[in-house]
C-alpha positions in Angstrom: -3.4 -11.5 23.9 -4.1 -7.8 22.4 -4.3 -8.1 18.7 -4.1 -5.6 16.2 -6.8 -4.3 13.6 -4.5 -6.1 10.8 -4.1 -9.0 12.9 -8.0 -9.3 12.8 -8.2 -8.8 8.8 -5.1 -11.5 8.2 -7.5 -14.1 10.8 -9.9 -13.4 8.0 -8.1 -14.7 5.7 -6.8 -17.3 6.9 -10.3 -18.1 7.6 -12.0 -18.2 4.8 -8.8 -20.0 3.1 -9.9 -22.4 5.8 -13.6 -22.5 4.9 -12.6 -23.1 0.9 -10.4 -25.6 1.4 -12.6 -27.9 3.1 -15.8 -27.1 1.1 -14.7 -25.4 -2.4 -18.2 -23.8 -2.8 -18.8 -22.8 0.5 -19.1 -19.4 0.0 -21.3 -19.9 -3.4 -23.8 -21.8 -0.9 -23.6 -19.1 1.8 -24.8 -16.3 -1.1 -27.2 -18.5 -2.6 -29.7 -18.4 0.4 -30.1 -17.8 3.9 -32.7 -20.2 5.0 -32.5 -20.5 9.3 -34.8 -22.6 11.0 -33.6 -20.8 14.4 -34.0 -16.8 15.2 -31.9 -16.3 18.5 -32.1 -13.2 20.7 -29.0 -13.4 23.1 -26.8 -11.0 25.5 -24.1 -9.0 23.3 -21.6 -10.5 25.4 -18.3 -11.8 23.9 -18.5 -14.7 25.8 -21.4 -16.0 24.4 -20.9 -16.8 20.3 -24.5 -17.8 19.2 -23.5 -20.1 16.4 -20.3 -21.5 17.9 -22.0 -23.3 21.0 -25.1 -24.8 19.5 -23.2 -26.0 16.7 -24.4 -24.4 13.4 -22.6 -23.1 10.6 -23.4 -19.6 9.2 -26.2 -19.3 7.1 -28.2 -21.6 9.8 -29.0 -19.3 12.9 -30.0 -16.0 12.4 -29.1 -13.5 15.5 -29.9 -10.2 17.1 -27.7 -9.3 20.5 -28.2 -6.8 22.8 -27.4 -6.2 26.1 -28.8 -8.8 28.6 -30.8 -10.3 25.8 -34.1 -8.0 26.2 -37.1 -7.7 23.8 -38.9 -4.3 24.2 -42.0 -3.6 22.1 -40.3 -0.2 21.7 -37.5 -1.3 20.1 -37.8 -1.1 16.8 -34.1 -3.0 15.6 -35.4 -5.8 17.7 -39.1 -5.5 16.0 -38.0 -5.5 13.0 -35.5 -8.6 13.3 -38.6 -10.6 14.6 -40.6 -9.4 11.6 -38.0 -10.3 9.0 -37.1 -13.7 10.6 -40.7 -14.9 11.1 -42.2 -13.2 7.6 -39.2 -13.5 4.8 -37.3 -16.2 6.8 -40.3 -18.4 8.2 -37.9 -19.2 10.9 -39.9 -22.0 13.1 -38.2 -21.2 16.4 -37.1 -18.0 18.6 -35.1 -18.6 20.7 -34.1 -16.3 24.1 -30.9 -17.3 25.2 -30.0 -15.3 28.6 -26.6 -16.4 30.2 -25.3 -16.2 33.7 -22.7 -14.1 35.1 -24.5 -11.3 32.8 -23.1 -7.9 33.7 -26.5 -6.1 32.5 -28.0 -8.3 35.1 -25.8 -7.8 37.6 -25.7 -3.7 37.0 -29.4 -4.4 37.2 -29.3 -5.7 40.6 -27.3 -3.4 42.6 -25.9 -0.6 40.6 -27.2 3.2 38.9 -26.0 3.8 36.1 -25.8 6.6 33.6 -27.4 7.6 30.0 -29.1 4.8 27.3 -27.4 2.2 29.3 -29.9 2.9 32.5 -32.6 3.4 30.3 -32.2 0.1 28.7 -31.3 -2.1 31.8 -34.6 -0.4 33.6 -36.5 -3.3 31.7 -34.4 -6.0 33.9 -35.1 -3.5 36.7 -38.6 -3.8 36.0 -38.4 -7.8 35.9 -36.5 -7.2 39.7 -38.9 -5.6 41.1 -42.1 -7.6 39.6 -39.7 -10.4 41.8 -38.9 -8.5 44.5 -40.5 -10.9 47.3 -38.4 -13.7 46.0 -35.2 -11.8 44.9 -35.1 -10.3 48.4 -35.7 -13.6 50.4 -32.2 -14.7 51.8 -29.6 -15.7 49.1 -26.2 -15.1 48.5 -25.3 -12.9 45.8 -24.2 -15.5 43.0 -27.6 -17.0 43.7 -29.5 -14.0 43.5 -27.7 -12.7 40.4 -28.3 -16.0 38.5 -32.3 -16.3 39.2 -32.6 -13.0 38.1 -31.1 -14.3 34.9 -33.4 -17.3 34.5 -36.2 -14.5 35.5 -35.0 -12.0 32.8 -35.4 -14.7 30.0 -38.7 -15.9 31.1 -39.8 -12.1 31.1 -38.5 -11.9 27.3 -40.4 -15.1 26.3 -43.3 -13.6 27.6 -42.5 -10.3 25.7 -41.7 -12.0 22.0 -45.0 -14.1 22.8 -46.9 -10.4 23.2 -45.0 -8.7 19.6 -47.7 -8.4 17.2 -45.7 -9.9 14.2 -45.7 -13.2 16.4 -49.3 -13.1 17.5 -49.9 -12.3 13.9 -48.0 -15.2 12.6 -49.7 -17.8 14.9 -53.2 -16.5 14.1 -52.5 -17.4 10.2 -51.7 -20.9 11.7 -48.0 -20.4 11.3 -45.2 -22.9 12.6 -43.7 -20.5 15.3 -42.1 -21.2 18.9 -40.7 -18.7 21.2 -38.2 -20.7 24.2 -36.3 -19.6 26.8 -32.5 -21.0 27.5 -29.7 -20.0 29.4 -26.1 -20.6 28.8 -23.6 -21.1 31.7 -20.6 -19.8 31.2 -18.8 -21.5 33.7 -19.6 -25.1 32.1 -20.3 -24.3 28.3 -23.8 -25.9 28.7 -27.3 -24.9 28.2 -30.3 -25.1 29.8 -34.1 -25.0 28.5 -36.0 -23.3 30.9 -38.7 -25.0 29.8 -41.4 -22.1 28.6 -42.1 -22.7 25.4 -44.9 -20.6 24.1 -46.4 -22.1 20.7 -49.8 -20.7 20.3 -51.6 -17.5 20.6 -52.8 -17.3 24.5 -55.2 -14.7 25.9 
């Protein structure tokens, strides 16, 4: 169903009607403090609504999206989340949430594309071709697509684990772990990949 801009502003408001109703000083709580335990990095696809399928209400998960959930040390937005969530937020767990069926992934994989958008997904490219030997053993496409997935998000634990506001952070003896998941669309389900990075390695 296409909806209209007012369409979106009167869901608002039913919304927050909604939110009032059930808890009269919801919105007094939600401006007193933001206090996550959880920083998430995820894919900016619509599909995947960060708070909605783990279960936490706003104000408990704070999110940065982007496409096909990458962490570049270049990337200064991305950076600078990590440094506010660890620093001012003292969030205790980062989590990289891939999905599959991801179209970065999947453009990664078998298309060229054009402009910031090729520039960007050349950092999945990269985690292809460090895979290549496995990637190109013989698979069907859904198969290879979705290990690349699981491959991408291991890459970005590996690349929060290297930031230096996280290395900084666990050499003060900070609580901090980075984890890898990945969400299956087709099931609503996810998966640790089982990762985990707690402490500052070599």
């Amino acid at each position: 169903m296409v909806r209209s801009l007012p369409d979106l502003l009167a869901n608002n408001r039913a919304w927050a009607a909604r939110q009032i109703e059930r808890e009269p000083a919801f919105f007094e709580r939600l401006c007193a403090i933001q206090a996550p335990d959880y920083l998430w990095i995820g894919c900016a696809d619509s599909r995947v609504p960060a708070n909605e399928i783990v279960g936490l209400a706003p104000g408990e998960l704070f999110v940065h999206r982007n496409v096909a959930n990458i962490v570049s040390p270049d990337d200064t937005n991305c950076v600078a989340v990590l440094q506010y969530a660890i620093e001012a937020l003292k969030v205790e767990h980062v989590i990289v949430c891939g999905h599959y069926g991801c179209g970065g992934v999947e453009a990664a994989l078998d298309r060229t594309l054009h402009g910031p958008l090729e520039r960007w997904l050349q950092h999945v490219r990269d985690v292809r071709s460090a895979h290549g030997m496995e990637l190109d053993s013989p698979m069907d496409a859904e198969t290879r697509n979705r290990r690349l997935c699981e491959l991408n998000v291991m890459a970005q634990v590996e690349s929060v684990s290297r930031v230096a506001v996280v290395r900084d952070a666990w050499r003060r003896g900070q609580t901090l772990a980075v984890h890898g998941w990945i969400y299956d669309l087709a099931d609503g389900l996810l998966r640790d990949l089982n990762i985990s990075v707690a402490t500052l390695s070599a």
